[in-house]
C-alpha positions as CSV (number, residue, x, y, z in Angstrom):
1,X,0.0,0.0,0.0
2,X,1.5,3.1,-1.1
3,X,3.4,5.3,1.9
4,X,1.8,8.7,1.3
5,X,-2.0,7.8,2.1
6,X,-3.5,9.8,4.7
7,X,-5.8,8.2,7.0
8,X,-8.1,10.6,9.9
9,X,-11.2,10.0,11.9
10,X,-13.9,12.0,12.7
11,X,-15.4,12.7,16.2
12,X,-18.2,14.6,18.0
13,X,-18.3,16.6,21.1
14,X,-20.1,14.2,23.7
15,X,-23.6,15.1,24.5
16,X,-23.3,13.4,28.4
17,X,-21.3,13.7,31.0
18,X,-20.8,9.6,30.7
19,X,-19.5,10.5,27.1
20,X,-17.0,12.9,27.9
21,X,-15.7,10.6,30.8
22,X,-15.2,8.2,27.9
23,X,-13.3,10.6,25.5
24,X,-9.7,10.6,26.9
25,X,-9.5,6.6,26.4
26,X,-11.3,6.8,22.8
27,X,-9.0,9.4,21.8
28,X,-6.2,7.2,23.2
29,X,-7.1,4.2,21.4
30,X,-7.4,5.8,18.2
31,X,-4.6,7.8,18.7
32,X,-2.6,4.9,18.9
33,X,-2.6,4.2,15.3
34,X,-0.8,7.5,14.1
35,X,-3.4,9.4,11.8
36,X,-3.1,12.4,10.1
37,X,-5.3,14.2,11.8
38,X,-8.4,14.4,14.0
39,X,-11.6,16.3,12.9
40,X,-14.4,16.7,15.6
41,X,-17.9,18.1,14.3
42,X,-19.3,21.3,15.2
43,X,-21.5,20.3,18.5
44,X,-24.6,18.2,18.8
45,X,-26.3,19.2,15.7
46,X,-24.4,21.9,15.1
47,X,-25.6,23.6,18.0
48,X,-22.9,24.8,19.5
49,X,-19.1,25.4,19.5
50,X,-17.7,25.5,23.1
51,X,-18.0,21.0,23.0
52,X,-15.7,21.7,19.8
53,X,-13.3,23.4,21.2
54,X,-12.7,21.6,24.2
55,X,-12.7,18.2,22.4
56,X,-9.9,19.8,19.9
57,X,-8.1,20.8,23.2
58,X,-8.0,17.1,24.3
59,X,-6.7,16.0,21.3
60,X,-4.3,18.5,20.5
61,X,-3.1,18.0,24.7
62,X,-3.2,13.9,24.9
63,X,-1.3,12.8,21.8
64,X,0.4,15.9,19.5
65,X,-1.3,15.0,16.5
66,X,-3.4,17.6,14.7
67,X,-7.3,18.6,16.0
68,X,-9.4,19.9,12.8
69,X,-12.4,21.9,14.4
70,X,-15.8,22.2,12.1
71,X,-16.6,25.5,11.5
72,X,-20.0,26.5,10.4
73,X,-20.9,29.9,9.1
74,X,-25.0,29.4,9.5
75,X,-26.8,31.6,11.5
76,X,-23.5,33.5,12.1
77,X,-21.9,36.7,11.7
78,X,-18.6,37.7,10.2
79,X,-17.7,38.9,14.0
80,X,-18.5,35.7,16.0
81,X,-16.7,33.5,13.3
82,X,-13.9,35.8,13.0
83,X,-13.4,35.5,16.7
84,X,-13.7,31.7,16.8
85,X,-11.2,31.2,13.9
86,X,-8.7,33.9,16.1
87,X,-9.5,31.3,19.3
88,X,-8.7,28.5,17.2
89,X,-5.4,30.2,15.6
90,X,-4.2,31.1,19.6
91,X,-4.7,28.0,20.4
92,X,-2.6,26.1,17.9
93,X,-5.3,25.2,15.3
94,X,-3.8,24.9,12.1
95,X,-6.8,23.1,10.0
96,X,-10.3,23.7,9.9
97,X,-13.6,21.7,7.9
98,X,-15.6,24.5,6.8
99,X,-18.9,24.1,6.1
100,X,-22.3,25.9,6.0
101,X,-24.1,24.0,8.6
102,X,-27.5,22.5,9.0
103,X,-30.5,24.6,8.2
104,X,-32.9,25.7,10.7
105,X,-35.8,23.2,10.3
106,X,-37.7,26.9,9.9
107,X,-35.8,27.5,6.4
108,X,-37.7,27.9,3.6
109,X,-34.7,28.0,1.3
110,X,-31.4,26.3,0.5
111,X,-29.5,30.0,1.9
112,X,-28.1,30.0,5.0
113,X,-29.7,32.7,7.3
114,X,-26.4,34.8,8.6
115,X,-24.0,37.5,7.3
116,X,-21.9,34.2,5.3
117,X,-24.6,32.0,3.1
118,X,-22.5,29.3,2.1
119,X,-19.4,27.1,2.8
120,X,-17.4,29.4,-0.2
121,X,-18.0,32.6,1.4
122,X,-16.8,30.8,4.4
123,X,-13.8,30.0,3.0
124,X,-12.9,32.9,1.1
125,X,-13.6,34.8,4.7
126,X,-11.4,32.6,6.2
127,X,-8.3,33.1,3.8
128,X,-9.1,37.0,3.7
129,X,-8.6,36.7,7.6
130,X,-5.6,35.0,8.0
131,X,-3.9,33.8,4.8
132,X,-2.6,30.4,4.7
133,X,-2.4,30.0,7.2
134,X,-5.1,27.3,8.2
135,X,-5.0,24.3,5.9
136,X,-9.1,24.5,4.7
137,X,-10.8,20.9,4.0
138,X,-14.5,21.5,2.3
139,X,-17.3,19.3,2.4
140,X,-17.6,16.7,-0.9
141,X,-20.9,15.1,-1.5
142,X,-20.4,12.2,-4.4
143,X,-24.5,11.2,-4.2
144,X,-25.6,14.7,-4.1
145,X,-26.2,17.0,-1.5
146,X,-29.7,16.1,-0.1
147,X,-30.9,19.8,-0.7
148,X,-29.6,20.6,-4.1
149,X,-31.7,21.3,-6.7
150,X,-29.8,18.9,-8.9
151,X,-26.7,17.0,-9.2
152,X,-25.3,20.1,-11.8
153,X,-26.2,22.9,-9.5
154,X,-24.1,21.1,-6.6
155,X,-20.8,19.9,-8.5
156,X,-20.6,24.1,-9.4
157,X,-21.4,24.8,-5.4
158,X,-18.1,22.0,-4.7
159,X,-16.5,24.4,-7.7
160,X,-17.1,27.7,-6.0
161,X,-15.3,26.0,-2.6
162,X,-12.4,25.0,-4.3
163,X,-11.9,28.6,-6.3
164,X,-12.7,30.0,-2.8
165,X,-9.7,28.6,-1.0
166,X,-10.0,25.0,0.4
167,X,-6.9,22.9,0.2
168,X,-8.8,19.3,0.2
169,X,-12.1,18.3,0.4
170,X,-13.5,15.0,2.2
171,X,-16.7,13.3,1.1
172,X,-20.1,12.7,3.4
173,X,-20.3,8.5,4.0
174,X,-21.3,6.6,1.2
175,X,-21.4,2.9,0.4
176,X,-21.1,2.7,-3.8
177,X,-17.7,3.1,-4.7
178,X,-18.6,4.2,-8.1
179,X,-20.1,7.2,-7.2
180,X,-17.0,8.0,-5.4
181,X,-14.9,7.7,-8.8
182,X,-17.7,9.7,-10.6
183,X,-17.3,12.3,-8.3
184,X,-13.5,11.9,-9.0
185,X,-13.8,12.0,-12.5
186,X,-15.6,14.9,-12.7
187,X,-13.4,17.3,-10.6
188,X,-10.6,16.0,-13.0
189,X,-12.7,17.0,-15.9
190,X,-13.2,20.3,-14.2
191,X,-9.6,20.9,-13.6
192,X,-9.7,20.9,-9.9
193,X,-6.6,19.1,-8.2
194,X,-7.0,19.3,-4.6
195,X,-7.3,15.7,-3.1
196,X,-11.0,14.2,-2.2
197,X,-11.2,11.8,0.7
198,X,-13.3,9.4,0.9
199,X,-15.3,9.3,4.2
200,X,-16.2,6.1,5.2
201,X,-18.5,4.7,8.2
202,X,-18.2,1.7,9.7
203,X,-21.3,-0.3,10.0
204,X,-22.6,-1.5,13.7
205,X,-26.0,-0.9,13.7
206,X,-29.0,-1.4,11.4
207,X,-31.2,1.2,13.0
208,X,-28.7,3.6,13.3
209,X,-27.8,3.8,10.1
210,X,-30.6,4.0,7.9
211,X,-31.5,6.6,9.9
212,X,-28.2,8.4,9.4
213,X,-28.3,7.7,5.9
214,X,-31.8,9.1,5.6
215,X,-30.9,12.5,7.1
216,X,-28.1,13.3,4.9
217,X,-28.8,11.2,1.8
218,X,-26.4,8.3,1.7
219,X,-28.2,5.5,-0.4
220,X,-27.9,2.4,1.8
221,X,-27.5,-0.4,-1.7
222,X,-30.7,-2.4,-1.3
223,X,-28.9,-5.6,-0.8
224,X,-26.9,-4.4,1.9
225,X,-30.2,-2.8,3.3
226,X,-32.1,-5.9,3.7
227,X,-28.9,-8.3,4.4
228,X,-28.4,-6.2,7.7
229,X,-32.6,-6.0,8.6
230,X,-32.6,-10.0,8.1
231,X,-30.2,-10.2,11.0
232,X,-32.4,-8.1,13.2
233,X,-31.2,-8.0,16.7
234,X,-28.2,-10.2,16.0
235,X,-25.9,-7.4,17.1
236,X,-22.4,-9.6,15.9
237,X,-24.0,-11.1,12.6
238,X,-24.8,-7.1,12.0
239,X,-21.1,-5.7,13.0
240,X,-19.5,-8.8,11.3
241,X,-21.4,-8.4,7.8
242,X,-20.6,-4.4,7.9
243,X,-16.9,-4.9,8.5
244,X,-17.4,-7.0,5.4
245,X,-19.0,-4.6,3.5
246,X,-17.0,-1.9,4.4
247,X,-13.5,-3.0,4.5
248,X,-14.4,-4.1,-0.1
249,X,-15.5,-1.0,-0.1
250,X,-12.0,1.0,1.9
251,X,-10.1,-1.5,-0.5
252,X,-11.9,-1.0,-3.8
253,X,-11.4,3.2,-3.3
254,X,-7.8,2.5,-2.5
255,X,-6.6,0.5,-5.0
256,X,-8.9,2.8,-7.4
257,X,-6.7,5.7,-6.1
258,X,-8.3,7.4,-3.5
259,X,-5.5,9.7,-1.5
260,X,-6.8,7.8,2.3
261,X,-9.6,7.1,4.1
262,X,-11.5,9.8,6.6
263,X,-13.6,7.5,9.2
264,X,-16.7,8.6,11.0
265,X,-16.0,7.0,13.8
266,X,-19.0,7.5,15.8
267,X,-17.1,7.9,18.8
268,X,-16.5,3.9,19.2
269,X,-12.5,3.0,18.5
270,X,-12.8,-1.2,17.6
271,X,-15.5,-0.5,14.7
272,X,-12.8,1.7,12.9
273,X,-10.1,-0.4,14.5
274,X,-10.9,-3.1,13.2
275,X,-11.2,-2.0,9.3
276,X,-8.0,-0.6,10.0
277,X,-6.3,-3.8,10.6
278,X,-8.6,-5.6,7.9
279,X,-7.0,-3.6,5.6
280,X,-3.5,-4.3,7.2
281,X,-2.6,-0.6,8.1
282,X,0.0,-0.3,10.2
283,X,-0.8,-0.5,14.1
284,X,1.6,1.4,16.0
């Protein structure tokens, strides 16, 4: 497997005080296998920022490698993110996901309410306020944003964040490797050449994810859909068939070129720990 692929994982502040008892040992675990870089999402629905912050701190303080805060410019104003991306730069930060943020369930349009619309105003702001340097990873969404009008309409909105500033882009979750090459294909056609990541999430529960995937728009292939409901409440038939599923897939986008893997790691280490060995990274 070639030497320069870059492999992070994504986590979220924890919404309970059991969760954030938990945090120091998950980051340790995952820590342990030397990624690039740690992203952690912009609060509990994007509700907040302070669980950010403090998750990045813990990160950044436990094991030296690199905390990537979500920023999100909805509902915001040029002043509250300007002060949040000085906070971050103080405190070491040097990379950032930008992206516009859910909508208020109130929204009758696809425009963000706040002085910054959309994730390329947020990252042209961003560079106009401190250069390079922040290294800017953008939002990619190979199966179509779930709000765009069409699949046209949101390739030029992934355009408009590239030309804006961003340095990478990594992709929501997905399970068909071909619309991850698509994707590829088309930024190529486009002349775009930062790297896309795939982001990958490991399987462990039926449930779960259908309803993740219903929220933001991953397809769920149909046979992988009613594999998983015919186990039902088998929890290990479930986790074993995913890791399945998933580790073709992390192999397939590999050897098909993709620059690493990002893992939503939904704040459990042995789900991503264990693709991670299936597909014979190193384990430090």
């Amino acid at each position: 497997m070639p030497s320069d692929l870059h492999f992070s994982f994504e986590l979220f502040p924890p919404r309970t005080p059991v969760g954030w008892e938990k945090l120091p040992s998950l980051i340790d675990d995952l820590a342990a296998v030397k990624p690039a870089f740690f992203s952690v999402t912009y609060g509990a629905g994007g509700s907040e920022q302070d669980g950010t912050a403090e998750a990045v701190r813990q990160v950044a303080s436990r094991t030296g490698i690199e905390a990537a805060p979500h920023l999100t410019c909805v509902g915001s104003s040029r002043a509250r993110i300007a002060q949040l991306l000085q906070q971050y730069r103080d405190s070491g930060v040097t990379r950032i996901v930008a992206l516009r943020g859910d909508l208020p369930a109130t929204s009758l349009s696809n425009a963000a309410p706040g002085e910054l619309r959309y994730a390329d105003e947020l990252v042209a702001f961003v560079r106009e306020q401190h250069g390079d340097h922040f290294t800017l990873e953008v939002a990619a969404y190979p199966e179509v944003h779930p709000q765009a009008t069409d699949p046209a309409a949101d390739f030029r909105h992934f355009v408009r964040k590239v030309q804006a500033g961003a340095d990478g882009a990594v992709t929501q979750y997905f399970y068909n490797a071909d619309a991850y090459f698509d994707f590829v294909e088309r930024c190529t056609q486009a002349g775009l050449q930062v790297p896309v990541v795939p982001g990958v999430m490991p399987i462990v529960n039926t449930a779960q994810l259908l309803r993740f995937s219903a929220a933001c728009g991953a397809e769920v292939p149909r046979w992988v859909r009613l594999r998983l409901e015919a186990y039902g409440d088998d929890k290990a038939s479930v986790q074993a068939f995913g890791l399945e599923v998933v580790s073709r897939l992390c192999e397939t986008l590999l050897k098909g070129g993709a620059p690493g893997v990002h893992f939503y790691t939904l704040n459990q280490a042995e789900p991503t720990l264990k693709l991670w060995r299936n597909l014979g990274l190193p384990v430090i």
